[in-house]
C-alpha positions in Angstrom: -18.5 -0.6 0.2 -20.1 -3.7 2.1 -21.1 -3.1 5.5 -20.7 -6.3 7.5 -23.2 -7.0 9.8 -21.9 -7.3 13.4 -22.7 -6.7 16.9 -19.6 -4.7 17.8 -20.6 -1.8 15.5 -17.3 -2.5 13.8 -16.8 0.3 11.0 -17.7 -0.7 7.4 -16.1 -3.4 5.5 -14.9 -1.7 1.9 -14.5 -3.7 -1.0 -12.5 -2.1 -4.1 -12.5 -3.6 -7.0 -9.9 -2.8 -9.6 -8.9 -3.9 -13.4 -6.0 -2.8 -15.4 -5.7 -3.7 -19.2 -2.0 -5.0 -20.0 0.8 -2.6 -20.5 0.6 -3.1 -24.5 -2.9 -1.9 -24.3 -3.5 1.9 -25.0 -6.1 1.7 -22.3 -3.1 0.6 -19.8 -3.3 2.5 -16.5 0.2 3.6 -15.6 -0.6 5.6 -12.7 -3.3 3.1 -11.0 -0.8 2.2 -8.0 -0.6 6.2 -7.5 -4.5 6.2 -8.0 -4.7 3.4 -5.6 -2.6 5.2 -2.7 -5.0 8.2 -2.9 -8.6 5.7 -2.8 -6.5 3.8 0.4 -5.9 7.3 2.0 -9.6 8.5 1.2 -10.9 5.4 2.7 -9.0 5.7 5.9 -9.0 9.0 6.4 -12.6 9.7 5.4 -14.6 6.4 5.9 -12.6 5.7 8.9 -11.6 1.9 8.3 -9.2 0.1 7.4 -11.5 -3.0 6.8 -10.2 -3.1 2.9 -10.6 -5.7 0.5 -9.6 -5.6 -2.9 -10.3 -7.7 -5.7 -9.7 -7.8 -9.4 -7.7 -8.0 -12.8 -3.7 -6.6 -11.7 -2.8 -8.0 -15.1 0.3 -8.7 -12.7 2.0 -11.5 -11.6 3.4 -12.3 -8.3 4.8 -15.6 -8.3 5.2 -17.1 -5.6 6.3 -13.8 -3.7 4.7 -13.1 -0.4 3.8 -9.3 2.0 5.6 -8.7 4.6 2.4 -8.7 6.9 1.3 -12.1 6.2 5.1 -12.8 7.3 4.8 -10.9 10.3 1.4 -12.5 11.4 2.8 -16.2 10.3 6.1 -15.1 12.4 3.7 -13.9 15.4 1.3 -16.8 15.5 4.7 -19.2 15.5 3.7 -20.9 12.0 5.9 -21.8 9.5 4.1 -21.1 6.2 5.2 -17.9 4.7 5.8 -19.2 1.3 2.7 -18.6 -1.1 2.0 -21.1 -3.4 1.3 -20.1 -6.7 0.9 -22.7 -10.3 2.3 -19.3 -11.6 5.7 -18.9 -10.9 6.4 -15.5 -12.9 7.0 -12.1 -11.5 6.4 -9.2 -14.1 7.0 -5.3 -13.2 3.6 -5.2 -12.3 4.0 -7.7 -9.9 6.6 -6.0 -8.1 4.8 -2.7 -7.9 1.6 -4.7 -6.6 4.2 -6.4 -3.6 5.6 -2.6 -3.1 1.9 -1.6 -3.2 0.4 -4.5 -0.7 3.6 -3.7 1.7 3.1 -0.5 1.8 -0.6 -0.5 3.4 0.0 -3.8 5.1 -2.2 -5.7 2.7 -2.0 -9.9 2.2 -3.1 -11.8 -0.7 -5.5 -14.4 -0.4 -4.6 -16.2 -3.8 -2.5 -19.3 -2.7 -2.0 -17.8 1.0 -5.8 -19.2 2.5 -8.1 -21.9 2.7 -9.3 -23.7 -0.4 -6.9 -22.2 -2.5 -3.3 -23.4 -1.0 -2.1 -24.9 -4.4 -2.6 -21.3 -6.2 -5.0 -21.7 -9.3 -4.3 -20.0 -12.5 -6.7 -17.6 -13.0 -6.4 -16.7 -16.7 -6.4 -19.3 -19.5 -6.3 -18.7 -23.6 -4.3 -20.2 -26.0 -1.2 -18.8 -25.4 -1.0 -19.7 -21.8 -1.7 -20.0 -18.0 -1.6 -17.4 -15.3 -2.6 -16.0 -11.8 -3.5 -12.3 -12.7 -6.8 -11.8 -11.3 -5.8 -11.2 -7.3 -7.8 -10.6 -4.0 -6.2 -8.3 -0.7 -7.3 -8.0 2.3 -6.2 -5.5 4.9 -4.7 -7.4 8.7 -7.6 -6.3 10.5 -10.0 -8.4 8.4 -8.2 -11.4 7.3 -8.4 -13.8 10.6 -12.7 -13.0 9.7 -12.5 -14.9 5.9 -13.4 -18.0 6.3 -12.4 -19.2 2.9 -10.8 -18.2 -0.7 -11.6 -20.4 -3.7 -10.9 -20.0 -7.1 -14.1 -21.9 -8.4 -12.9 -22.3 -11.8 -12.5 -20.5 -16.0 -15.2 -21.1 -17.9 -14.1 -22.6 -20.9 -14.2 -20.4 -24.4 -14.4 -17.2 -22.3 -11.7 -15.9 -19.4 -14.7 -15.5 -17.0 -13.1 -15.8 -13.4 -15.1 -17.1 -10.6 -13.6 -16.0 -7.1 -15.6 -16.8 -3.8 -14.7 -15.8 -0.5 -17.0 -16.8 2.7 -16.9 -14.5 5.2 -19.1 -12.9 8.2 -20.8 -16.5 7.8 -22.0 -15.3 4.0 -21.0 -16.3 0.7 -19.8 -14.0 -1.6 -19.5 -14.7 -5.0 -17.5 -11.9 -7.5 -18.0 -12.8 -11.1 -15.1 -10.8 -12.8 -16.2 -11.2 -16.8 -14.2 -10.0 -19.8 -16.3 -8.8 -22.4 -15.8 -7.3 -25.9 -19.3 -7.0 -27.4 -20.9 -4.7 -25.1 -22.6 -1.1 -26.3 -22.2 1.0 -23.7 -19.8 3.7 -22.6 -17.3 1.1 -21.6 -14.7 0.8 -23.2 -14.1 -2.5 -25.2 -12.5 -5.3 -23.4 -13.0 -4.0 -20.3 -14.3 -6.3 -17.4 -17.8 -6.2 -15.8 -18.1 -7.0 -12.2 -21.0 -8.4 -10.4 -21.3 -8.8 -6.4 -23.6 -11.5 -5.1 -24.3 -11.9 -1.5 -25.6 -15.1 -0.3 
């Protein structure tokens, strides 16, 4: 969890991050959504907040599709941009349980829906293709406080995802690395995550 620092004594900002191999993996996760529903309960119920944000590897893809909250805001706030824009224009099953998943606890992507990234960058690059996998939610209560999202860029020869969202008037940069040559107890091609503040 991050607390933000504020003056209103606002409760604490939580940030989640999540990976999940693909489903031909045997270290695919089919029960992370269910997983998922139980850390969103915990957090509100427990921690008292629904300050969420959630950022990582879905190995899902969303298209162009949208969450019914960022509708609802767009519809409240009389603006007429409810389309996401995405460069990736698939949806895949685990797409559609991420949308099920985002609706349910009124989350909104940032990829494609905010600031700096209205075009939608791929995310994931290798020889085989393009996509937008790697995905960042936030929870209505703390979207109108991100400044920006940016998709700063892949670096090339490794699928090393750079996301960086300004908010609280910081920089935060999450470096979401895959990695197969590791020792440790993780297991191999998992992702390593490192939080910067700035």
């Amino acid at each position: 969890s991050i607390d933000s620092e504020n003056k209103n004594n606002e409760p604490p900002l939580i940030l989640a991050i999540v990976y999940n191999p693909p489903n031909s993996s045997k270290y695919y996760n089919k029960d992370l959504f269910n997983e998922m529903d139980n850390l969103i309960e915990y957090i509100r119920n427990n921690l008292k907040t629904d300050r969420i944000l959630i950022i990582g590897d879905f190995n899902a893809r969303i298209g162009t599709k949208n969450t019914n909250t960022i509708n609802n805001l767009n519809n409240t706030l009389n603006e007429n941009n409810c389309i996401r824009n995405s460069m990736d224009i698939i949806v895949n099953n685990e797409g559609k349980k991420l949308l099920e998943f985002c609706n349910k606890y009124n989350l909104i992507i940032l990829n494609g829906n905010h600031w700096e990234d209205e075009s939608g960058q791929y995310t994931f690059t290798n020889k085989l293709g393009r996509s937008v996998i790697d995905i960042a939610l936030c929870s209505e209560e703390i979207y109108a406080e991100i400044n920006s999202f940016q998709i700063c860029g892949i670096i090339k020869a490794s699928p090393f995802l750079i996301e960086q969202l300004q908010a609280y008037g910081k920089k935060c940069k999450i470096w979401c690395e895959h990695f197969n040559n590791l020792l440790s107890s993780t297991q191999k091609g998992q992702q390593r995550v490192v939080l910067c503040e700035r």
